[in-house]
PyMOL commands that place a pseudoatom at each C-alpha (Angstrom):
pseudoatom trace, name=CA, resn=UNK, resi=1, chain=A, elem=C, hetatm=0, pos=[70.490, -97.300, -200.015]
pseudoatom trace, name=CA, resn=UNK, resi=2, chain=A, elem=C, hetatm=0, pos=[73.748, -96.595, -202.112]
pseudoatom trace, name=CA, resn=UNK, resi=3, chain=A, elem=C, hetatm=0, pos=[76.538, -96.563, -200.300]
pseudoatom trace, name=CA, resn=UNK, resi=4, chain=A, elem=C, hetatm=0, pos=[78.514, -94.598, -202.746]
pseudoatom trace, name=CA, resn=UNK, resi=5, chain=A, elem=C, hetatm=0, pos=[77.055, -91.194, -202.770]
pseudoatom trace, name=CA, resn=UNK, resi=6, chain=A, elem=C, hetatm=0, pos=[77.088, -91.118, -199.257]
pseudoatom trace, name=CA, resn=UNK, resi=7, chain=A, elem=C, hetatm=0, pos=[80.898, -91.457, -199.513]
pseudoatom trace, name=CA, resn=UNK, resi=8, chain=A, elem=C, hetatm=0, pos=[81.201, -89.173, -201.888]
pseudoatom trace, name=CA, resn=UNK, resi=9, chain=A, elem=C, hetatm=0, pos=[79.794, -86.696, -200.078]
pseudoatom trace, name=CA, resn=UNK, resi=10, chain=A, elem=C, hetatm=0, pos=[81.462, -87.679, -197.076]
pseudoatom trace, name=CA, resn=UNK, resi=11, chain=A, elem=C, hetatm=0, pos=[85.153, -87.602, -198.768]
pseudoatom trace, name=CA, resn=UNK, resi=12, chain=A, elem=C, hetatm=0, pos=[86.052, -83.953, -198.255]
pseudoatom trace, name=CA, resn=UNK, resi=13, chain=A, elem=C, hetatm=0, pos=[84.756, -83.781, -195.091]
pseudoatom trace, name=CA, resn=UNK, resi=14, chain=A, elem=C, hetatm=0, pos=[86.592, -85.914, -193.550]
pseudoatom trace, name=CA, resn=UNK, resi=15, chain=A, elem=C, hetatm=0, pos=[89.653, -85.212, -195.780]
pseudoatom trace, name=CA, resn=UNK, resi=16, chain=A, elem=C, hetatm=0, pos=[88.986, -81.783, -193.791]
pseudoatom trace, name=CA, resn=UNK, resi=17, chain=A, elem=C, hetatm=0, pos=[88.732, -82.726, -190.852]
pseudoatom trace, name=CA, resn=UNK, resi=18, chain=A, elem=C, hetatm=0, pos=[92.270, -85.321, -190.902]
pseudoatom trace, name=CA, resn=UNK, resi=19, chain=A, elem=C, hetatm=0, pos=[93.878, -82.198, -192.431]
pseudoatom trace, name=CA, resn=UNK, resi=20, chain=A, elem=C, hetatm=0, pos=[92.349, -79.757, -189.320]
pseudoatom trace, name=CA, resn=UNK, resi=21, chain=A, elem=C, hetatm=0, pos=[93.309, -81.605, -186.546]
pseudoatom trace, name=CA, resn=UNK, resi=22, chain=A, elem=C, hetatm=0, pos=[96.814, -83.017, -186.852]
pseudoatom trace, name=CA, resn=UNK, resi=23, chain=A, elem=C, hetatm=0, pos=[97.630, -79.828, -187.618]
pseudoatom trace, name=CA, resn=UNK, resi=24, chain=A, elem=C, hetatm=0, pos=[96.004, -78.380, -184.389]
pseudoatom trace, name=CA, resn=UNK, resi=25, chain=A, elem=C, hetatm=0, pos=[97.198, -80.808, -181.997]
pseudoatom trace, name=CA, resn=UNK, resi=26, chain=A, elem=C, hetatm=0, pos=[101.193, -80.355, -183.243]
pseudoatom trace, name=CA, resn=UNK, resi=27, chain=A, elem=C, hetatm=0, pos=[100.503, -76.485, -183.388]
pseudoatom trace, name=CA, resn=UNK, resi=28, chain=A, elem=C, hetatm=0, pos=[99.194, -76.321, -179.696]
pseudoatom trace, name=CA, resn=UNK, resi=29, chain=A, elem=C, hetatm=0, pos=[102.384, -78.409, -178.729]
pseudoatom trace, name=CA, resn=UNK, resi=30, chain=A, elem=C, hetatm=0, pos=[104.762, -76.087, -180.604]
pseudoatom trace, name=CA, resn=UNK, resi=31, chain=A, elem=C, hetatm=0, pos=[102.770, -72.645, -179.061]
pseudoatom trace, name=CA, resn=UNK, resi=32, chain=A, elem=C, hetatm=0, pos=[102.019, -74.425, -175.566]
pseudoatom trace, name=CA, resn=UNK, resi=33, chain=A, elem=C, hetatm=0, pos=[102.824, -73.147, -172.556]
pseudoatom trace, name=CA, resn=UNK, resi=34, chain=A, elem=C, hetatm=0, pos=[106.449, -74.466, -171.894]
pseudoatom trace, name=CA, resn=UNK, resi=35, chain=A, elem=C, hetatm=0, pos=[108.960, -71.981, -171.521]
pseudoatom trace, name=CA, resn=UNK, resi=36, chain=A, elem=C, hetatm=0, pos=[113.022, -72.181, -171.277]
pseudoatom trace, name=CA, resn=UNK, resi=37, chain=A, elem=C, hetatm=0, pos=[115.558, -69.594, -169.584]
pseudoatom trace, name=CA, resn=UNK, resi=38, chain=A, elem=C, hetatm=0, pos=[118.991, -69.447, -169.648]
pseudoatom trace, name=CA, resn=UNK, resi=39, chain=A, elem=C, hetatm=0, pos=[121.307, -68.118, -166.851]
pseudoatom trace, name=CA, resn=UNK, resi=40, chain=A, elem=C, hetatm=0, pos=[123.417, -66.211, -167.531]
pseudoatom trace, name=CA, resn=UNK, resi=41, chain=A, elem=C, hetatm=0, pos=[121.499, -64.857, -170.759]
pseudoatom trace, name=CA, resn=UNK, resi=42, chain=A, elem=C, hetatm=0, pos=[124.914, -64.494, -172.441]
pseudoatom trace, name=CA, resn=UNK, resi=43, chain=A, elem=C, hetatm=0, pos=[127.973, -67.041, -172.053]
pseudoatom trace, name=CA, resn=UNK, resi=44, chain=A, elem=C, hetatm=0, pos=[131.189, -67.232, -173.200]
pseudoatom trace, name=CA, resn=UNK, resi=45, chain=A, elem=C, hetatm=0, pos=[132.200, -70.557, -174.862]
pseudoatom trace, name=CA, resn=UNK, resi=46, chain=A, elem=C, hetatm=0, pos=[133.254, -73.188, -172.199]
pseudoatom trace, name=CA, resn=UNK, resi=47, chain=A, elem=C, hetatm=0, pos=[131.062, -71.811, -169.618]
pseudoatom trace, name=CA, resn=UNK, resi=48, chain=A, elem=C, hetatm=0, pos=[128.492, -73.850, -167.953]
pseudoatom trace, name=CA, resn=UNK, resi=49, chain=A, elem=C, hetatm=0, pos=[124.640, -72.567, -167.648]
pseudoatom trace, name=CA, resn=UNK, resi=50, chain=A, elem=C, hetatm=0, pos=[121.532, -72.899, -165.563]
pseudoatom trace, name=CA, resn=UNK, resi=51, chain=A, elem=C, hetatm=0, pos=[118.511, -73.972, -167.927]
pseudoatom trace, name=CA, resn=UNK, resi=52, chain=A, elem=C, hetatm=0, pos=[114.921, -73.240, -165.740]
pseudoatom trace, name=CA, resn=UNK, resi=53, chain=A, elem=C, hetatm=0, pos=[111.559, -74.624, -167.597]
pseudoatom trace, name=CA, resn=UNK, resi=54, chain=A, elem=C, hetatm=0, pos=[108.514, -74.304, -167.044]
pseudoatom trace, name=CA, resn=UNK, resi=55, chain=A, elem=C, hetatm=0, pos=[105.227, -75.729, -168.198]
pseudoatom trace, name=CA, resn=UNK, resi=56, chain=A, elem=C, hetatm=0, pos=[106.091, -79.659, -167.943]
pseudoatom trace, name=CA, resn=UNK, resi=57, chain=A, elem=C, hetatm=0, pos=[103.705, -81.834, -166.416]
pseudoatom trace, name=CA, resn=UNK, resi=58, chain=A, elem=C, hetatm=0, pos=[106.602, -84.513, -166.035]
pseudoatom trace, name=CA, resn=UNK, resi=59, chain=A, elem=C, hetatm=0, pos=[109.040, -84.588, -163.464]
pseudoatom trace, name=CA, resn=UNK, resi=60, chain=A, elem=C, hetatm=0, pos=[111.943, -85.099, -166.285]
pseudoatom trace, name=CA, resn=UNK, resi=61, chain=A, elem=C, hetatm=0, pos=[113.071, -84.050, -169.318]
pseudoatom trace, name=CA, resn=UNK, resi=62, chain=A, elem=C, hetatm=0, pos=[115.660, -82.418, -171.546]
pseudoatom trace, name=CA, resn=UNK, resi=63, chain=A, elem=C, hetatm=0, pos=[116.614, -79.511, -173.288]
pseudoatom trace, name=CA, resn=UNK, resi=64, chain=A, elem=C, hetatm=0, pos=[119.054, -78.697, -176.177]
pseudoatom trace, name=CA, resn=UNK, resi=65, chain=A, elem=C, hetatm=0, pos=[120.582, -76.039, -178.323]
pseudoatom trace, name=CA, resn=UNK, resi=66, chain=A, elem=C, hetatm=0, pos=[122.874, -75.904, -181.244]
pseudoatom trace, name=CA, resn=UNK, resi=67, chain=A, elem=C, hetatm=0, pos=[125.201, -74.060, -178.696]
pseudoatom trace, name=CA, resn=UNK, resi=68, chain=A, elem=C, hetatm=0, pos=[125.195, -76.834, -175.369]
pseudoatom trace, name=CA, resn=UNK, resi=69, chain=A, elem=C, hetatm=0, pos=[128.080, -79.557, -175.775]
pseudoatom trace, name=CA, resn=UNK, resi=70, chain=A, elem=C, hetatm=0, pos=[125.204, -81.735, -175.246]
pseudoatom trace, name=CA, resn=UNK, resi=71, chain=A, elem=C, hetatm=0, pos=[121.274, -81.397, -173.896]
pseudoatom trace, name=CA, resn=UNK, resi=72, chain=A, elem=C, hetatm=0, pos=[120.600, -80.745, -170.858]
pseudoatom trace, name=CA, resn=UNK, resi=73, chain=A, elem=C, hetatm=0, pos=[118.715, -83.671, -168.228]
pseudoatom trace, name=CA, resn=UNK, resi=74, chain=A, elem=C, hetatm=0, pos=[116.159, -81.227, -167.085]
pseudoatom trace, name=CA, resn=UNK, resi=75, chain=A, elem=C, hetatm=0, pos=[114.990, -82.612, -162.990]
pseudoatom trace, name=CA, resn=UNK, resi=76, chain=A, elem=C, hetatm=0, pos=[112.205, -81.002, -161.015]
pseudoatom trace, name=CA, resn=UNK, resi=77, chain=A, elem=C, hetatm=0, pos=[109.616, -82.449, -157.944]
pseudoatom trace, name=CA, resn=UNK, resi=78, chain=A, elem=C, hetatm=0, pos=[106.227, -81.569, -159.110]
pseudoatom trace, name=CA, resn=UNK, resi=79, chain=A, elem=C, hetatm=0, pos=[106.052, -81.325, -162.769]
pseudoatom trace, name=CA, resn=UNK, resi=80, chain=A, elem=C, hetatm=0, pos=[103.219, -78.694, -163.965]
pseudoatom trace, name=CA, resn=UNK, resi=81, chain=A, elem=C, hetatm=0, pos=[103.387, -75.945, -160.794]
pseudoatom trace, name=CA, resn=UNK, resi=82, chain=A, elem=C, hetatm=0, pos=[107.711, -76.595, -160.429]
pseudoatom trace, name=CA, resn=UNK, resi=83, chain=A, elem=C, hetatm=0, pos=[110.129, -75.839, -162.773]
pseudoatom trace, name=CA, resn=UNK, resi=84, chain=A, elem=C, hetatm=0, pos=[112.575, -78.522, -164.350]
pseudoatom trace, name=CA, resn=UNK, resi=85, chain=A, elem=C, hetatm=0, pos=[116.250, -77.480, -163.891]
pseudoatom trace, name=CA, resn=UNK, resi=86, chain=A, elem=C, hetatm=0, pos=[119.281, -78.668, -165.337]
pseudoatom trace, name=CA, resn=UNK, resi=87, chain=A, elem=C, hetatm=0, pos=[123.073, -77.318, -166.568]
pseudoatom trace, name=CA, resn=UNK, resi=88, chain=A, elem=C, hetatm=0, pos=[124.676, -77.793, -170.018]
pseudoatom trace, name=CA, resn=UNK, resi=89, chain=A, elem=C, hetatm=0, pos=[128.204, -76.304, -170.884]
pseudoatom trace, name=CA, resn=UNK, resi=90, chain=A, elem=C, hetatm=0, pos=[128.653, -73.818, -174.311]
pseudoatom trace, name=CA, resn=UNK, resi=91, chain=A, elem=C, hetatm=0, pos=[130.511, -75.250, -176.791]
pseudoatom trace, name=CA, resn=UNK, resi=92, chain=A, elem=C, hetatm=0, pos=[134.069, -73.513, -177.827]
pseudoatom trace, name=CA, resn=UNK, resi=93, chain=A, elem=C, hetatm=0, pos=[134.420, -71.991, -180.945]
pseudoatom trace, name=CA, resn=UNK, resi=94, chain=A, elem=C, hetatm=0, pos=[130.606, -70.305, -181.226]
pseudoatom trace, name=CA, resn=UNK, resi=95, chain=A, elem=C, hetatm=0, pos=[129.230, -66.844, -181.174]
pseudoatom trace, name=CA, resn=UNK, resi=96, chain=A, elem=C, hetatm=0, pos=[124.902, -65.865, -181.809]
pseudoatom trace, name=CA, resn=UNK, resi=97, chain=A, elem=C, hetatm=0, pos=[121.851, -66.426, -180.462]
pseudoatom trace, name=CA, resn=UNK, resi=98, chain=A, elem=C, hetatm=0, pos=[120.600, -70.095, -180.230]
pseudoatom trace, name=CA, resn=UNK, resi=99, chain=A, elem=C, hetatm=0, pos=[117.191, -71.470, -180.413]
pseudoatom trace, name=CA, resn=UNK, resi=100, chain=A, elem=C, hetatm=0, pos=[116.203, -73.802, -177.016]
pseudoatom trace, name=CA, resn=UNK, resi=101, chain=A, elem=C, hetatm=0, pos=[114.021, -77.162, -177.651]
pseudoatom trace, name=CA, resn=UNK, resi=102, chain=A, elem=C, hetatm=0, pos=[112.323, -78.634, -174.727]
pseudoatom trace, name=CA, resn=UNK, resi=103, chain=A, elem=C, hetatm=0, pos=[111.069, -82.141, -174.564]
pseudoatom trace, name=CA, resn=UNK, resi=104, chain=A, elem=C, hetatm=0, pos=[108.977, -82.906, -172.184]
pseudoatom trace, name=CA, resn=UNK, resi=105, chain=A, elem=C, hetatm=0, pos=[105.717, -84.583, -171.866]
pseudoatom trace, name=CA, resn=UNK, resi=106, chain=A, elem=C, hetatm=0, pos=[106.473, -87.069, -174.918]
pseudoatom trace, name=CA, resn=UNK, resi=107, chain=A, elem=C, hetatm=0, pos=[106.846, -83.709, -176.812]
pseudoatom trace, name=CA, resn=UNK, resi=108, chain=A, elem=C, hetatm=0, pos=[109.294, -81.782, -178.451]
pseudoatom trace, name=CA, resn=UNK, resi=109, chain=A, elem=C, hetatm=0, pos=[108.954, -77.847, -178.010]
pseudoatom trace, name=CA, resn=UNK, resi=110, chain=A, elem=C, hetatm=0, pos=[110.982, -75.906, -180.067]
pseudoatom trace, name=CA, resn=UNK, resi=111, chain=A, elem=C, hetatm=0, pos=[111.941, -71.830, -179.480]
pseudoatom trace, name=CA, resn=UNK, resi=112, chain=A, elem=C, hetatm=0, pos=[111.022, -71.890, -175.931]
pseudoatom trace, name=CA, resn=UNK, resi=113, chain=A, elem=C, hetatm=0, pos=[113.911, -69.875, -175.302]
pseudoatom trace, name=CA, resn=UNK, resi=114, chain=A, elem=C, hetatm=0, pos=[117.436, -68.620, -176.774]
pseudoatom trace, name=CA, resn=UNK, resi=115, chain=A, elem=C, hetatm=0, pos=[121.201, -68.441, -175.682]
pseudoatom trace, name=CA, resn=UNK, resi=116, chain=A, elem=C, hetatm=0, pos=[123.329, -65.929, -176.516]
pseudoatom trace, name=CA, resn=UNK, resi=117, chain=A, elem=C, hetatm=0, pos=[126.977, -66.902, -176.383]
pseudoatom trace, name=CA, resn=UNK, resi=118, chain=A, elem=C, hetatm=0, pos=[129.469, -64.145, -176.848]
pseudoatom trace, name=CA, resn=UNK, resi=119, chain=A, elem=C, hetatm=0, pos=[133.270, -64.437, -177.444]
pseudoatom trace, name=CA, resn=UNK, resi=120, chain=A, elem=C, hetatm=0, pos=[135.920, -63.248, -174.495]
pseudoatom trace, name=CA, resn=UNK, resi=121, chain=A, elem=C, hetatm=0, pos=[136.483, -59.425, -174.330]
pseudoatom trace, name=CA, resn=UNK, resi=122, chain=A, elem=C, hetatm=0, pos=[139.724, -58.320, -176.142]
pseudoatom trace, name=CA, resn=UNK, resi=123, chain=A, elem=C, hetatm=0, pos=[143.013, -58.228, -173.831]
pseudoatom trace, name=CA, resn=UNK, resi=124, chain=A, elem=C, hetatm=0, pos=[143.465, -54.806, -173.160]
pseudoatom trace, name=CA, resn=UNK, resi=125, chain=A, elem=C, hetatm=0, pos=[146.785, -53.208, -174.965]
pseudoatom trace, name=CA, resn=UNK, resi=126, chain=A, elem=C, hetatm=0, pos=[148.189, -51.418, -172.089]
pseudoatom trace, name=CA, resn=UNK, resi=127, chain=A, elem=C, hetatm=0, pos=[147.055, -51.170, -168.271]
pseudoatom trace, name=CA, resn=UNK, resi=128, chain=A, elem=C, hetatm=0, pos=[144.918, -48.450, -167.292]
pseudoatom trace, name=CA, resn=UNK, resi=129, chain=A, elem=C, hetatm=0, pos=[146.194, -45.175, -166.493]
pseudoatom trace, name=CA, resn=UNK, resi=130, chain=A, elem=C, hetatm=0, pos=[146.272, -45.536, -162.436]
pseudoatom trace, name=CA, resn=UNK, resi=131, chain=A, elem=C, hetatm=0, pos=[150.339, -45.361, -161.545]
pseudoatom trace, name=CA, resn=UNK, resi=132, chain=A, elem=C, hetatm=0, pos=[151.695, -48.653, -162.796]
pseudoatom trace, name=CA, resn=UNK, resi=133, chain=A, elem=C, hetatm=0, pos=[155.230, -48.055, -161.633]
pseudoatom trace, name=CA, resn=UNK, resi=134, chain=A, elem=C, hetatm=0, pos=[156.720, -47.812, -165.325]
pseudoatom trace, name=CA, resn=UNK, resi=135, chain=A, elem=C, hetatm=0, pos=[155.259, -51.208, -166.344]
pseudoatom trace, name=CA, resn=UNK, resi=136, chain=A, elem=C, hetatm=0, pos=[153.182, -49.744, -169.129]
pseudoatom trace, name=CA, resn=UNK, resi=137, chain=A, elem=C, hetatm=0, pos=[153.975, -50.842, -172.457]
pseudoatom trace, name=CA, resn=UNK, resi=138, chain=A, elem=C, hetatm=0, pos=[155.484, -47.619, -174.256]
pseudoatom trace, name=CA, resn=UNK, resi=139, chain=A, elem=C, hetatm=0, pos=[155.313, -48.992, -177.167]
pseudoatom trace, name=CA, resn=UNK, resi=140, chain=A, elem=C, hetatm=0, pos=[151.469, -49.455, -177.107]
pseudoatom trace, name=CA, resn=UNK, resi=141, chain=A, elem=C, hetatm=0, pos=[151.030, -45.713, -176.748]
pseudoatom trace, name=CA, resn=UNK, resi=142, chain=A, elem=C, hetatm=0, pos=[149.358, -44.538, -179.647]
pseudoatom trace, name=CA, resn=UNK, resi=143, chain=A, elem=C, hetatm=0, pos=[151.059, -41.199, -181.335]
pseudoatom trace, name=CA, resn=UNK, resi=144, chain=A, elem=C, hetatm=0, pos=[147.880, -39.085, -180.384]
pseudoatom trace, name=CA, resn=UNK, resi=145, chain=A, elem=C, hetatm=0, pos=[148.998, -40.368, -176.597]
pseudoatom trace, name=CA, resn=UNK, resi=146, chain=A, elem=C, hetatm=0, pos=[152.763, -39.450, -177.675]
pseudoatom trace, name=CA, resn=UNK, resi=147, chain=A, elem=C, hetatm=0, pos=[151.890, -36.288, -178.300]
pseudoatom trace, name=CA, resn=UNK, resi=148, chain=A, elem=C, hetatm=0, pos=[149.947, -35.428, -175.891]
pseudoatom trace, name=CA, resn=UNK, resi=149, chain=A, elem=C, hetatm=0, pos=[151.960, -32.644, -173.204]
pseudoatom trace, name=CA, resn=UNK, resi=150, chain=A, elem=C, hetatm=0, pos=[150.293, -33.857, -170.325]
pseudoatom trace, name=CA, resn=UNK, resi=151, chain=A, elem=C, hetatm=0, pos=[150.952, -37.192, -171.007]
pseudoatom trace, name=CA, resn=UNK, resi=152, chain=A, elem=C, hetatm=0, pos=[154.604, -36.659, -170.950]
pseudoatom trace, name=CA, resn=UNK, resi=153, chain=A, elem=C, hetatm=0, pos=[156.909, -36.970, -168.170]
pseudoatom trace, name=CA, resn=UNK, resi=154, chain=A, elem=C, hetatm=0, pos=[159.989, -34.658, -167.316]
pseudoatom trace, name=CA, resn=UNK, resi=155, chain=A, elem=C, hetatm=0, pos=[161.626, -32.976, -170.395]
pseudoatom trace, name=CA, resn=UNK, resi=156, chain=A, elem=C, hetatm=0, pos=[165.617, -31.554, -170.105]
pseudoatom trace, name=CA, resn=UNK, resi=157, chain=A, elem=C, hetatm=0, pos=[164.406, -28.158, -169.317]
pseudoatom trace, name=CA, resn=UNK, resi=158, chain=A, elem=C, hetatm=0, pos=[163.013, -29.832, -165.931]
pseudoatom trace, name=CA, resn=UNK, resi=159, chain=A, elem=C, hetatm=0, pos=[166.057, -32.030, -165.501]
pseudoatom trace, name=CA, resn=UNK, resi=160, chain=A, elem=C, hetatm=0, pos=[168.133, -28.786, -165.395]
pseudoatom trace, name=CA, resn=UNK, resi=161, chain=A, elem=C, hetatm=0, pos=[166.270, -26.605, -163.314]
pseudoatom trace, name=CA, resn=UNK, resi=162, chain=A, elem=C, hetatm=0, pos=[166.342, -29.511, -160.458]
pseudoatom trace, name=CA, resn=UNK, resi=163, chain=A, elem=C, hetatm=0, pos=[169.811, -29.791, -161.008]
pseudoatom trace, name=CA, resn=UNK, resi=164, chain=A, elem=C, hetatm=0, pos=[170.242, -25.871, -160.755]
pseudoatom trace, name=CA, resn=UNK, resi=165, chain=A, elem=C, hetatm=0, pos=[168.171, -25.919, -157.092]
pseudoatom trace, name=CA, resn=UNK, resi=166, chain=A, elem=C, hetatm=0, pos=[169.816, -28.858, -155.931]
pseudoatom trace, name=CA, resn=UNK, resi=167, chain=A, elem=C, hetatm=0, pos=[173.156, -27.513, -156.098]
pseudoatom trace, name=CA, resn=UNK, resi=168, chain=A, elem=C, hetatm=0, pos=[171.760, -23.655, -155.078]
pseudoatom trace, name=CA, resn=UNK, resi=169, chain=A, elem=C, hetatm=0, pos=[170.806, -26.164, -151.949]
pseudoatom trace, name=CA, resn=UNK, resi=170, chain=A, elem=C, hetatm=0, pos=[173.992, -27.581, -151.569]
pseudoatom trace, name=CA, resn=UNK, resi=171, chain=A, elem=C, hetatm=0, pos=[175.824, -24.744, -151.205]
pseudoatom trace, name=CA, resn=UNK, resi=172, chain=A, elem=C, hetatm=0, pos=[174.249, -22.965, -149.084]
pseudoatom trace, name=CA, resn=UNK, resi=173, chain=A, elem=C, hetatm=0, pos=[174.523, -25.687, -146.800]
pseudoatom trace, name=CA, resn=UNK, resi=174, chain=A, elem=C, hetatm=0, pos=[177.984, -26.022, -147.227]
pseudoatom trace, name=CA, resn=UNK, resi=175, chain=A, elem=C, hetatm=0, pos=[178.106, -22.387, -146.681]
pseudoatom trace, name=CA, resn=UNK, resi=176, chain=A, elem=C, hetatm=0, pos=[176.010, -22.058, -143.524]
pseudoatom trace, name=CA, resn=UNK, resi=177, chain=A, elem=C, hetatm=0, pos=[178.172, -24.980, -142.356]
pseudoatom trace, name=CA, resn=UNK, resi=178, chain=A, elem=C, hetatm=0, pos=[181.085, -23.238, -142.226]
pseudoatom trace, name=CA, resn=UNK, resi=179, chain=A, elem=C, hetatm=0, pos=[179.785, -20.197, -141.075]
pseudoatom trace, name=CA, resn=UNK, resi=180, chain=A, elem=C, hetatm=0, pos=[178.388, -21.746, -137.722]
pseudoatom trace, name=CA, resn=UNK, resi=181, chain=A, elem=C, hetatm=0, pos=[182.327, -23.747, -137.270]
pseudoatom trace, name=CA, resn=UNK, resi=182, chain=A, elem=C, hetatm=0, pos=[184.219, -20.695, -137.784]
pseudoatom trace, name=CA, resn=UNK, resi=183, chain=A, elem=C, hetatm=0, pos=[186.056, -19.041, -134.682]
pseudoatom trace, name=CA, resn=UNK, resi=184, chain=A, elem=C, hetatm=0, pos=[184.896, -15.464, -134.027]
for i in range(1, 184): cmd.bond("trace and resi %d" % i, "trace and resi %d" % (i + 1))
show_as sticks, trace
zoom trace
C-alpha cells in the first residue's frame, strides 16, 4: 500500500481540522463566561474603584484597563460560584470608556467589562441664588441677569421714599413727645 495517496488525501483534512480548532478553543475563551464590573460605573481621574468578576474557576487573578494606574490583584474564596474582587485607582489626565481584560484561569479575557471615567464638574461661576449675604460675585452676573427687574435690589426712588417715612416717623414722635410734656 502507497503511503502517498493516503496523505494526500489526508492533507486538507487535517489542515482543516488544525485551522478549526485553535480557533475554537481561543474563541470560547474570548466569549466565555467571565464577566467584569466596575463600581462606580463612572470615575473621575484619581479615584479608586471596586472591580467584581465573575466566572473564574481560580481563586486569583487580575484585571486591567487602559484607564487603572495599574491592574488590579483580583482575590476571592471559591473560584467558579464566588466572585474575585479587587481595587485599582483611575489614572489622571483621562476621559472615555475603557475596555476591562480579565486573566484568570491561565487565560486572558478581553471586553468583559468597561470603565467610564469622566472629568470633574465645572466650578460653578457664582453661588446659587439662596441669600448669600452679598458674597455673590457681581461681576459674574450675566447682562440678561443685569437686566433683569426682579433681580435688582433697591433703586433711588426706594431710597427716598424710606427716607421720606422715616422722617414723617420722626416727627411725629418728636411731636407727640412734646405734646404729652407740655403743662395744661
Amino acid at each position: 500500500m502507497c503511503i502517498g495517496p493516503i496523505a494526500l488525501r489526508a492533507a486538507p483534512a487535517a489542515l482543516a481540522l488544525a485551522m478549526v480548532l485553535p480557533g475554537g478553543a481561543a474563541h470560547a475563551h474570548d466569549q466565555g463566561s467571565v464577566r467584569a464590573e466596575v463600581a462606580p460605573s463612572s470615575a473621575v481621574p484619581g479615584a479608586t474603584v471596586e472591580v467584581s468578576v465573575s466566572g473564574c474557576e481560580d481563586t486569583t487573578g487580575t484585571a486591567g484597563s487602559g484607564a487603572f494606574e495599574g491592574d488590579a490583584r483580583l482575590t476571592g474564596q471559591d473560584g467558579g460560584s464566588r466572585t474575585l474582587t479587587g481595587s485599582a485607582r483611575i489614572r489622571e489626565g483621562l476621559t472615555g470608556t475603557f475596555d476591562l481584560t480579565v486573566s484568570c484561569d491561565g487565560h486572558p479575557h478581553q471586553g468583559v467589562g468597561e470603565v467610564a471615567v469622566e472629568q470633574h464638574g465645572p466650578a460653578p461661576e457664582a453661588p446659587a441664588k439662596a441669600g448669600g449675604g452679598g458674597t455673590s460675585n457681581i461681576a459674574a452676573r450675566t447682562s440678561d441677569e443685569a437686566d433683569d427687574p426682579s433681580q435688582a435690589g433697591p433703586g433711588t426712588r426706594h431710597a427716598v421714599v424710606g427716607l421720606v417715612l422715616a422722617g414723617a416717623a420722626a416727627v411725629a414722635v418728636a411731636f407727640r413727645s412734646v405734646r404729652r410734656h407740655r403743662p395744661e
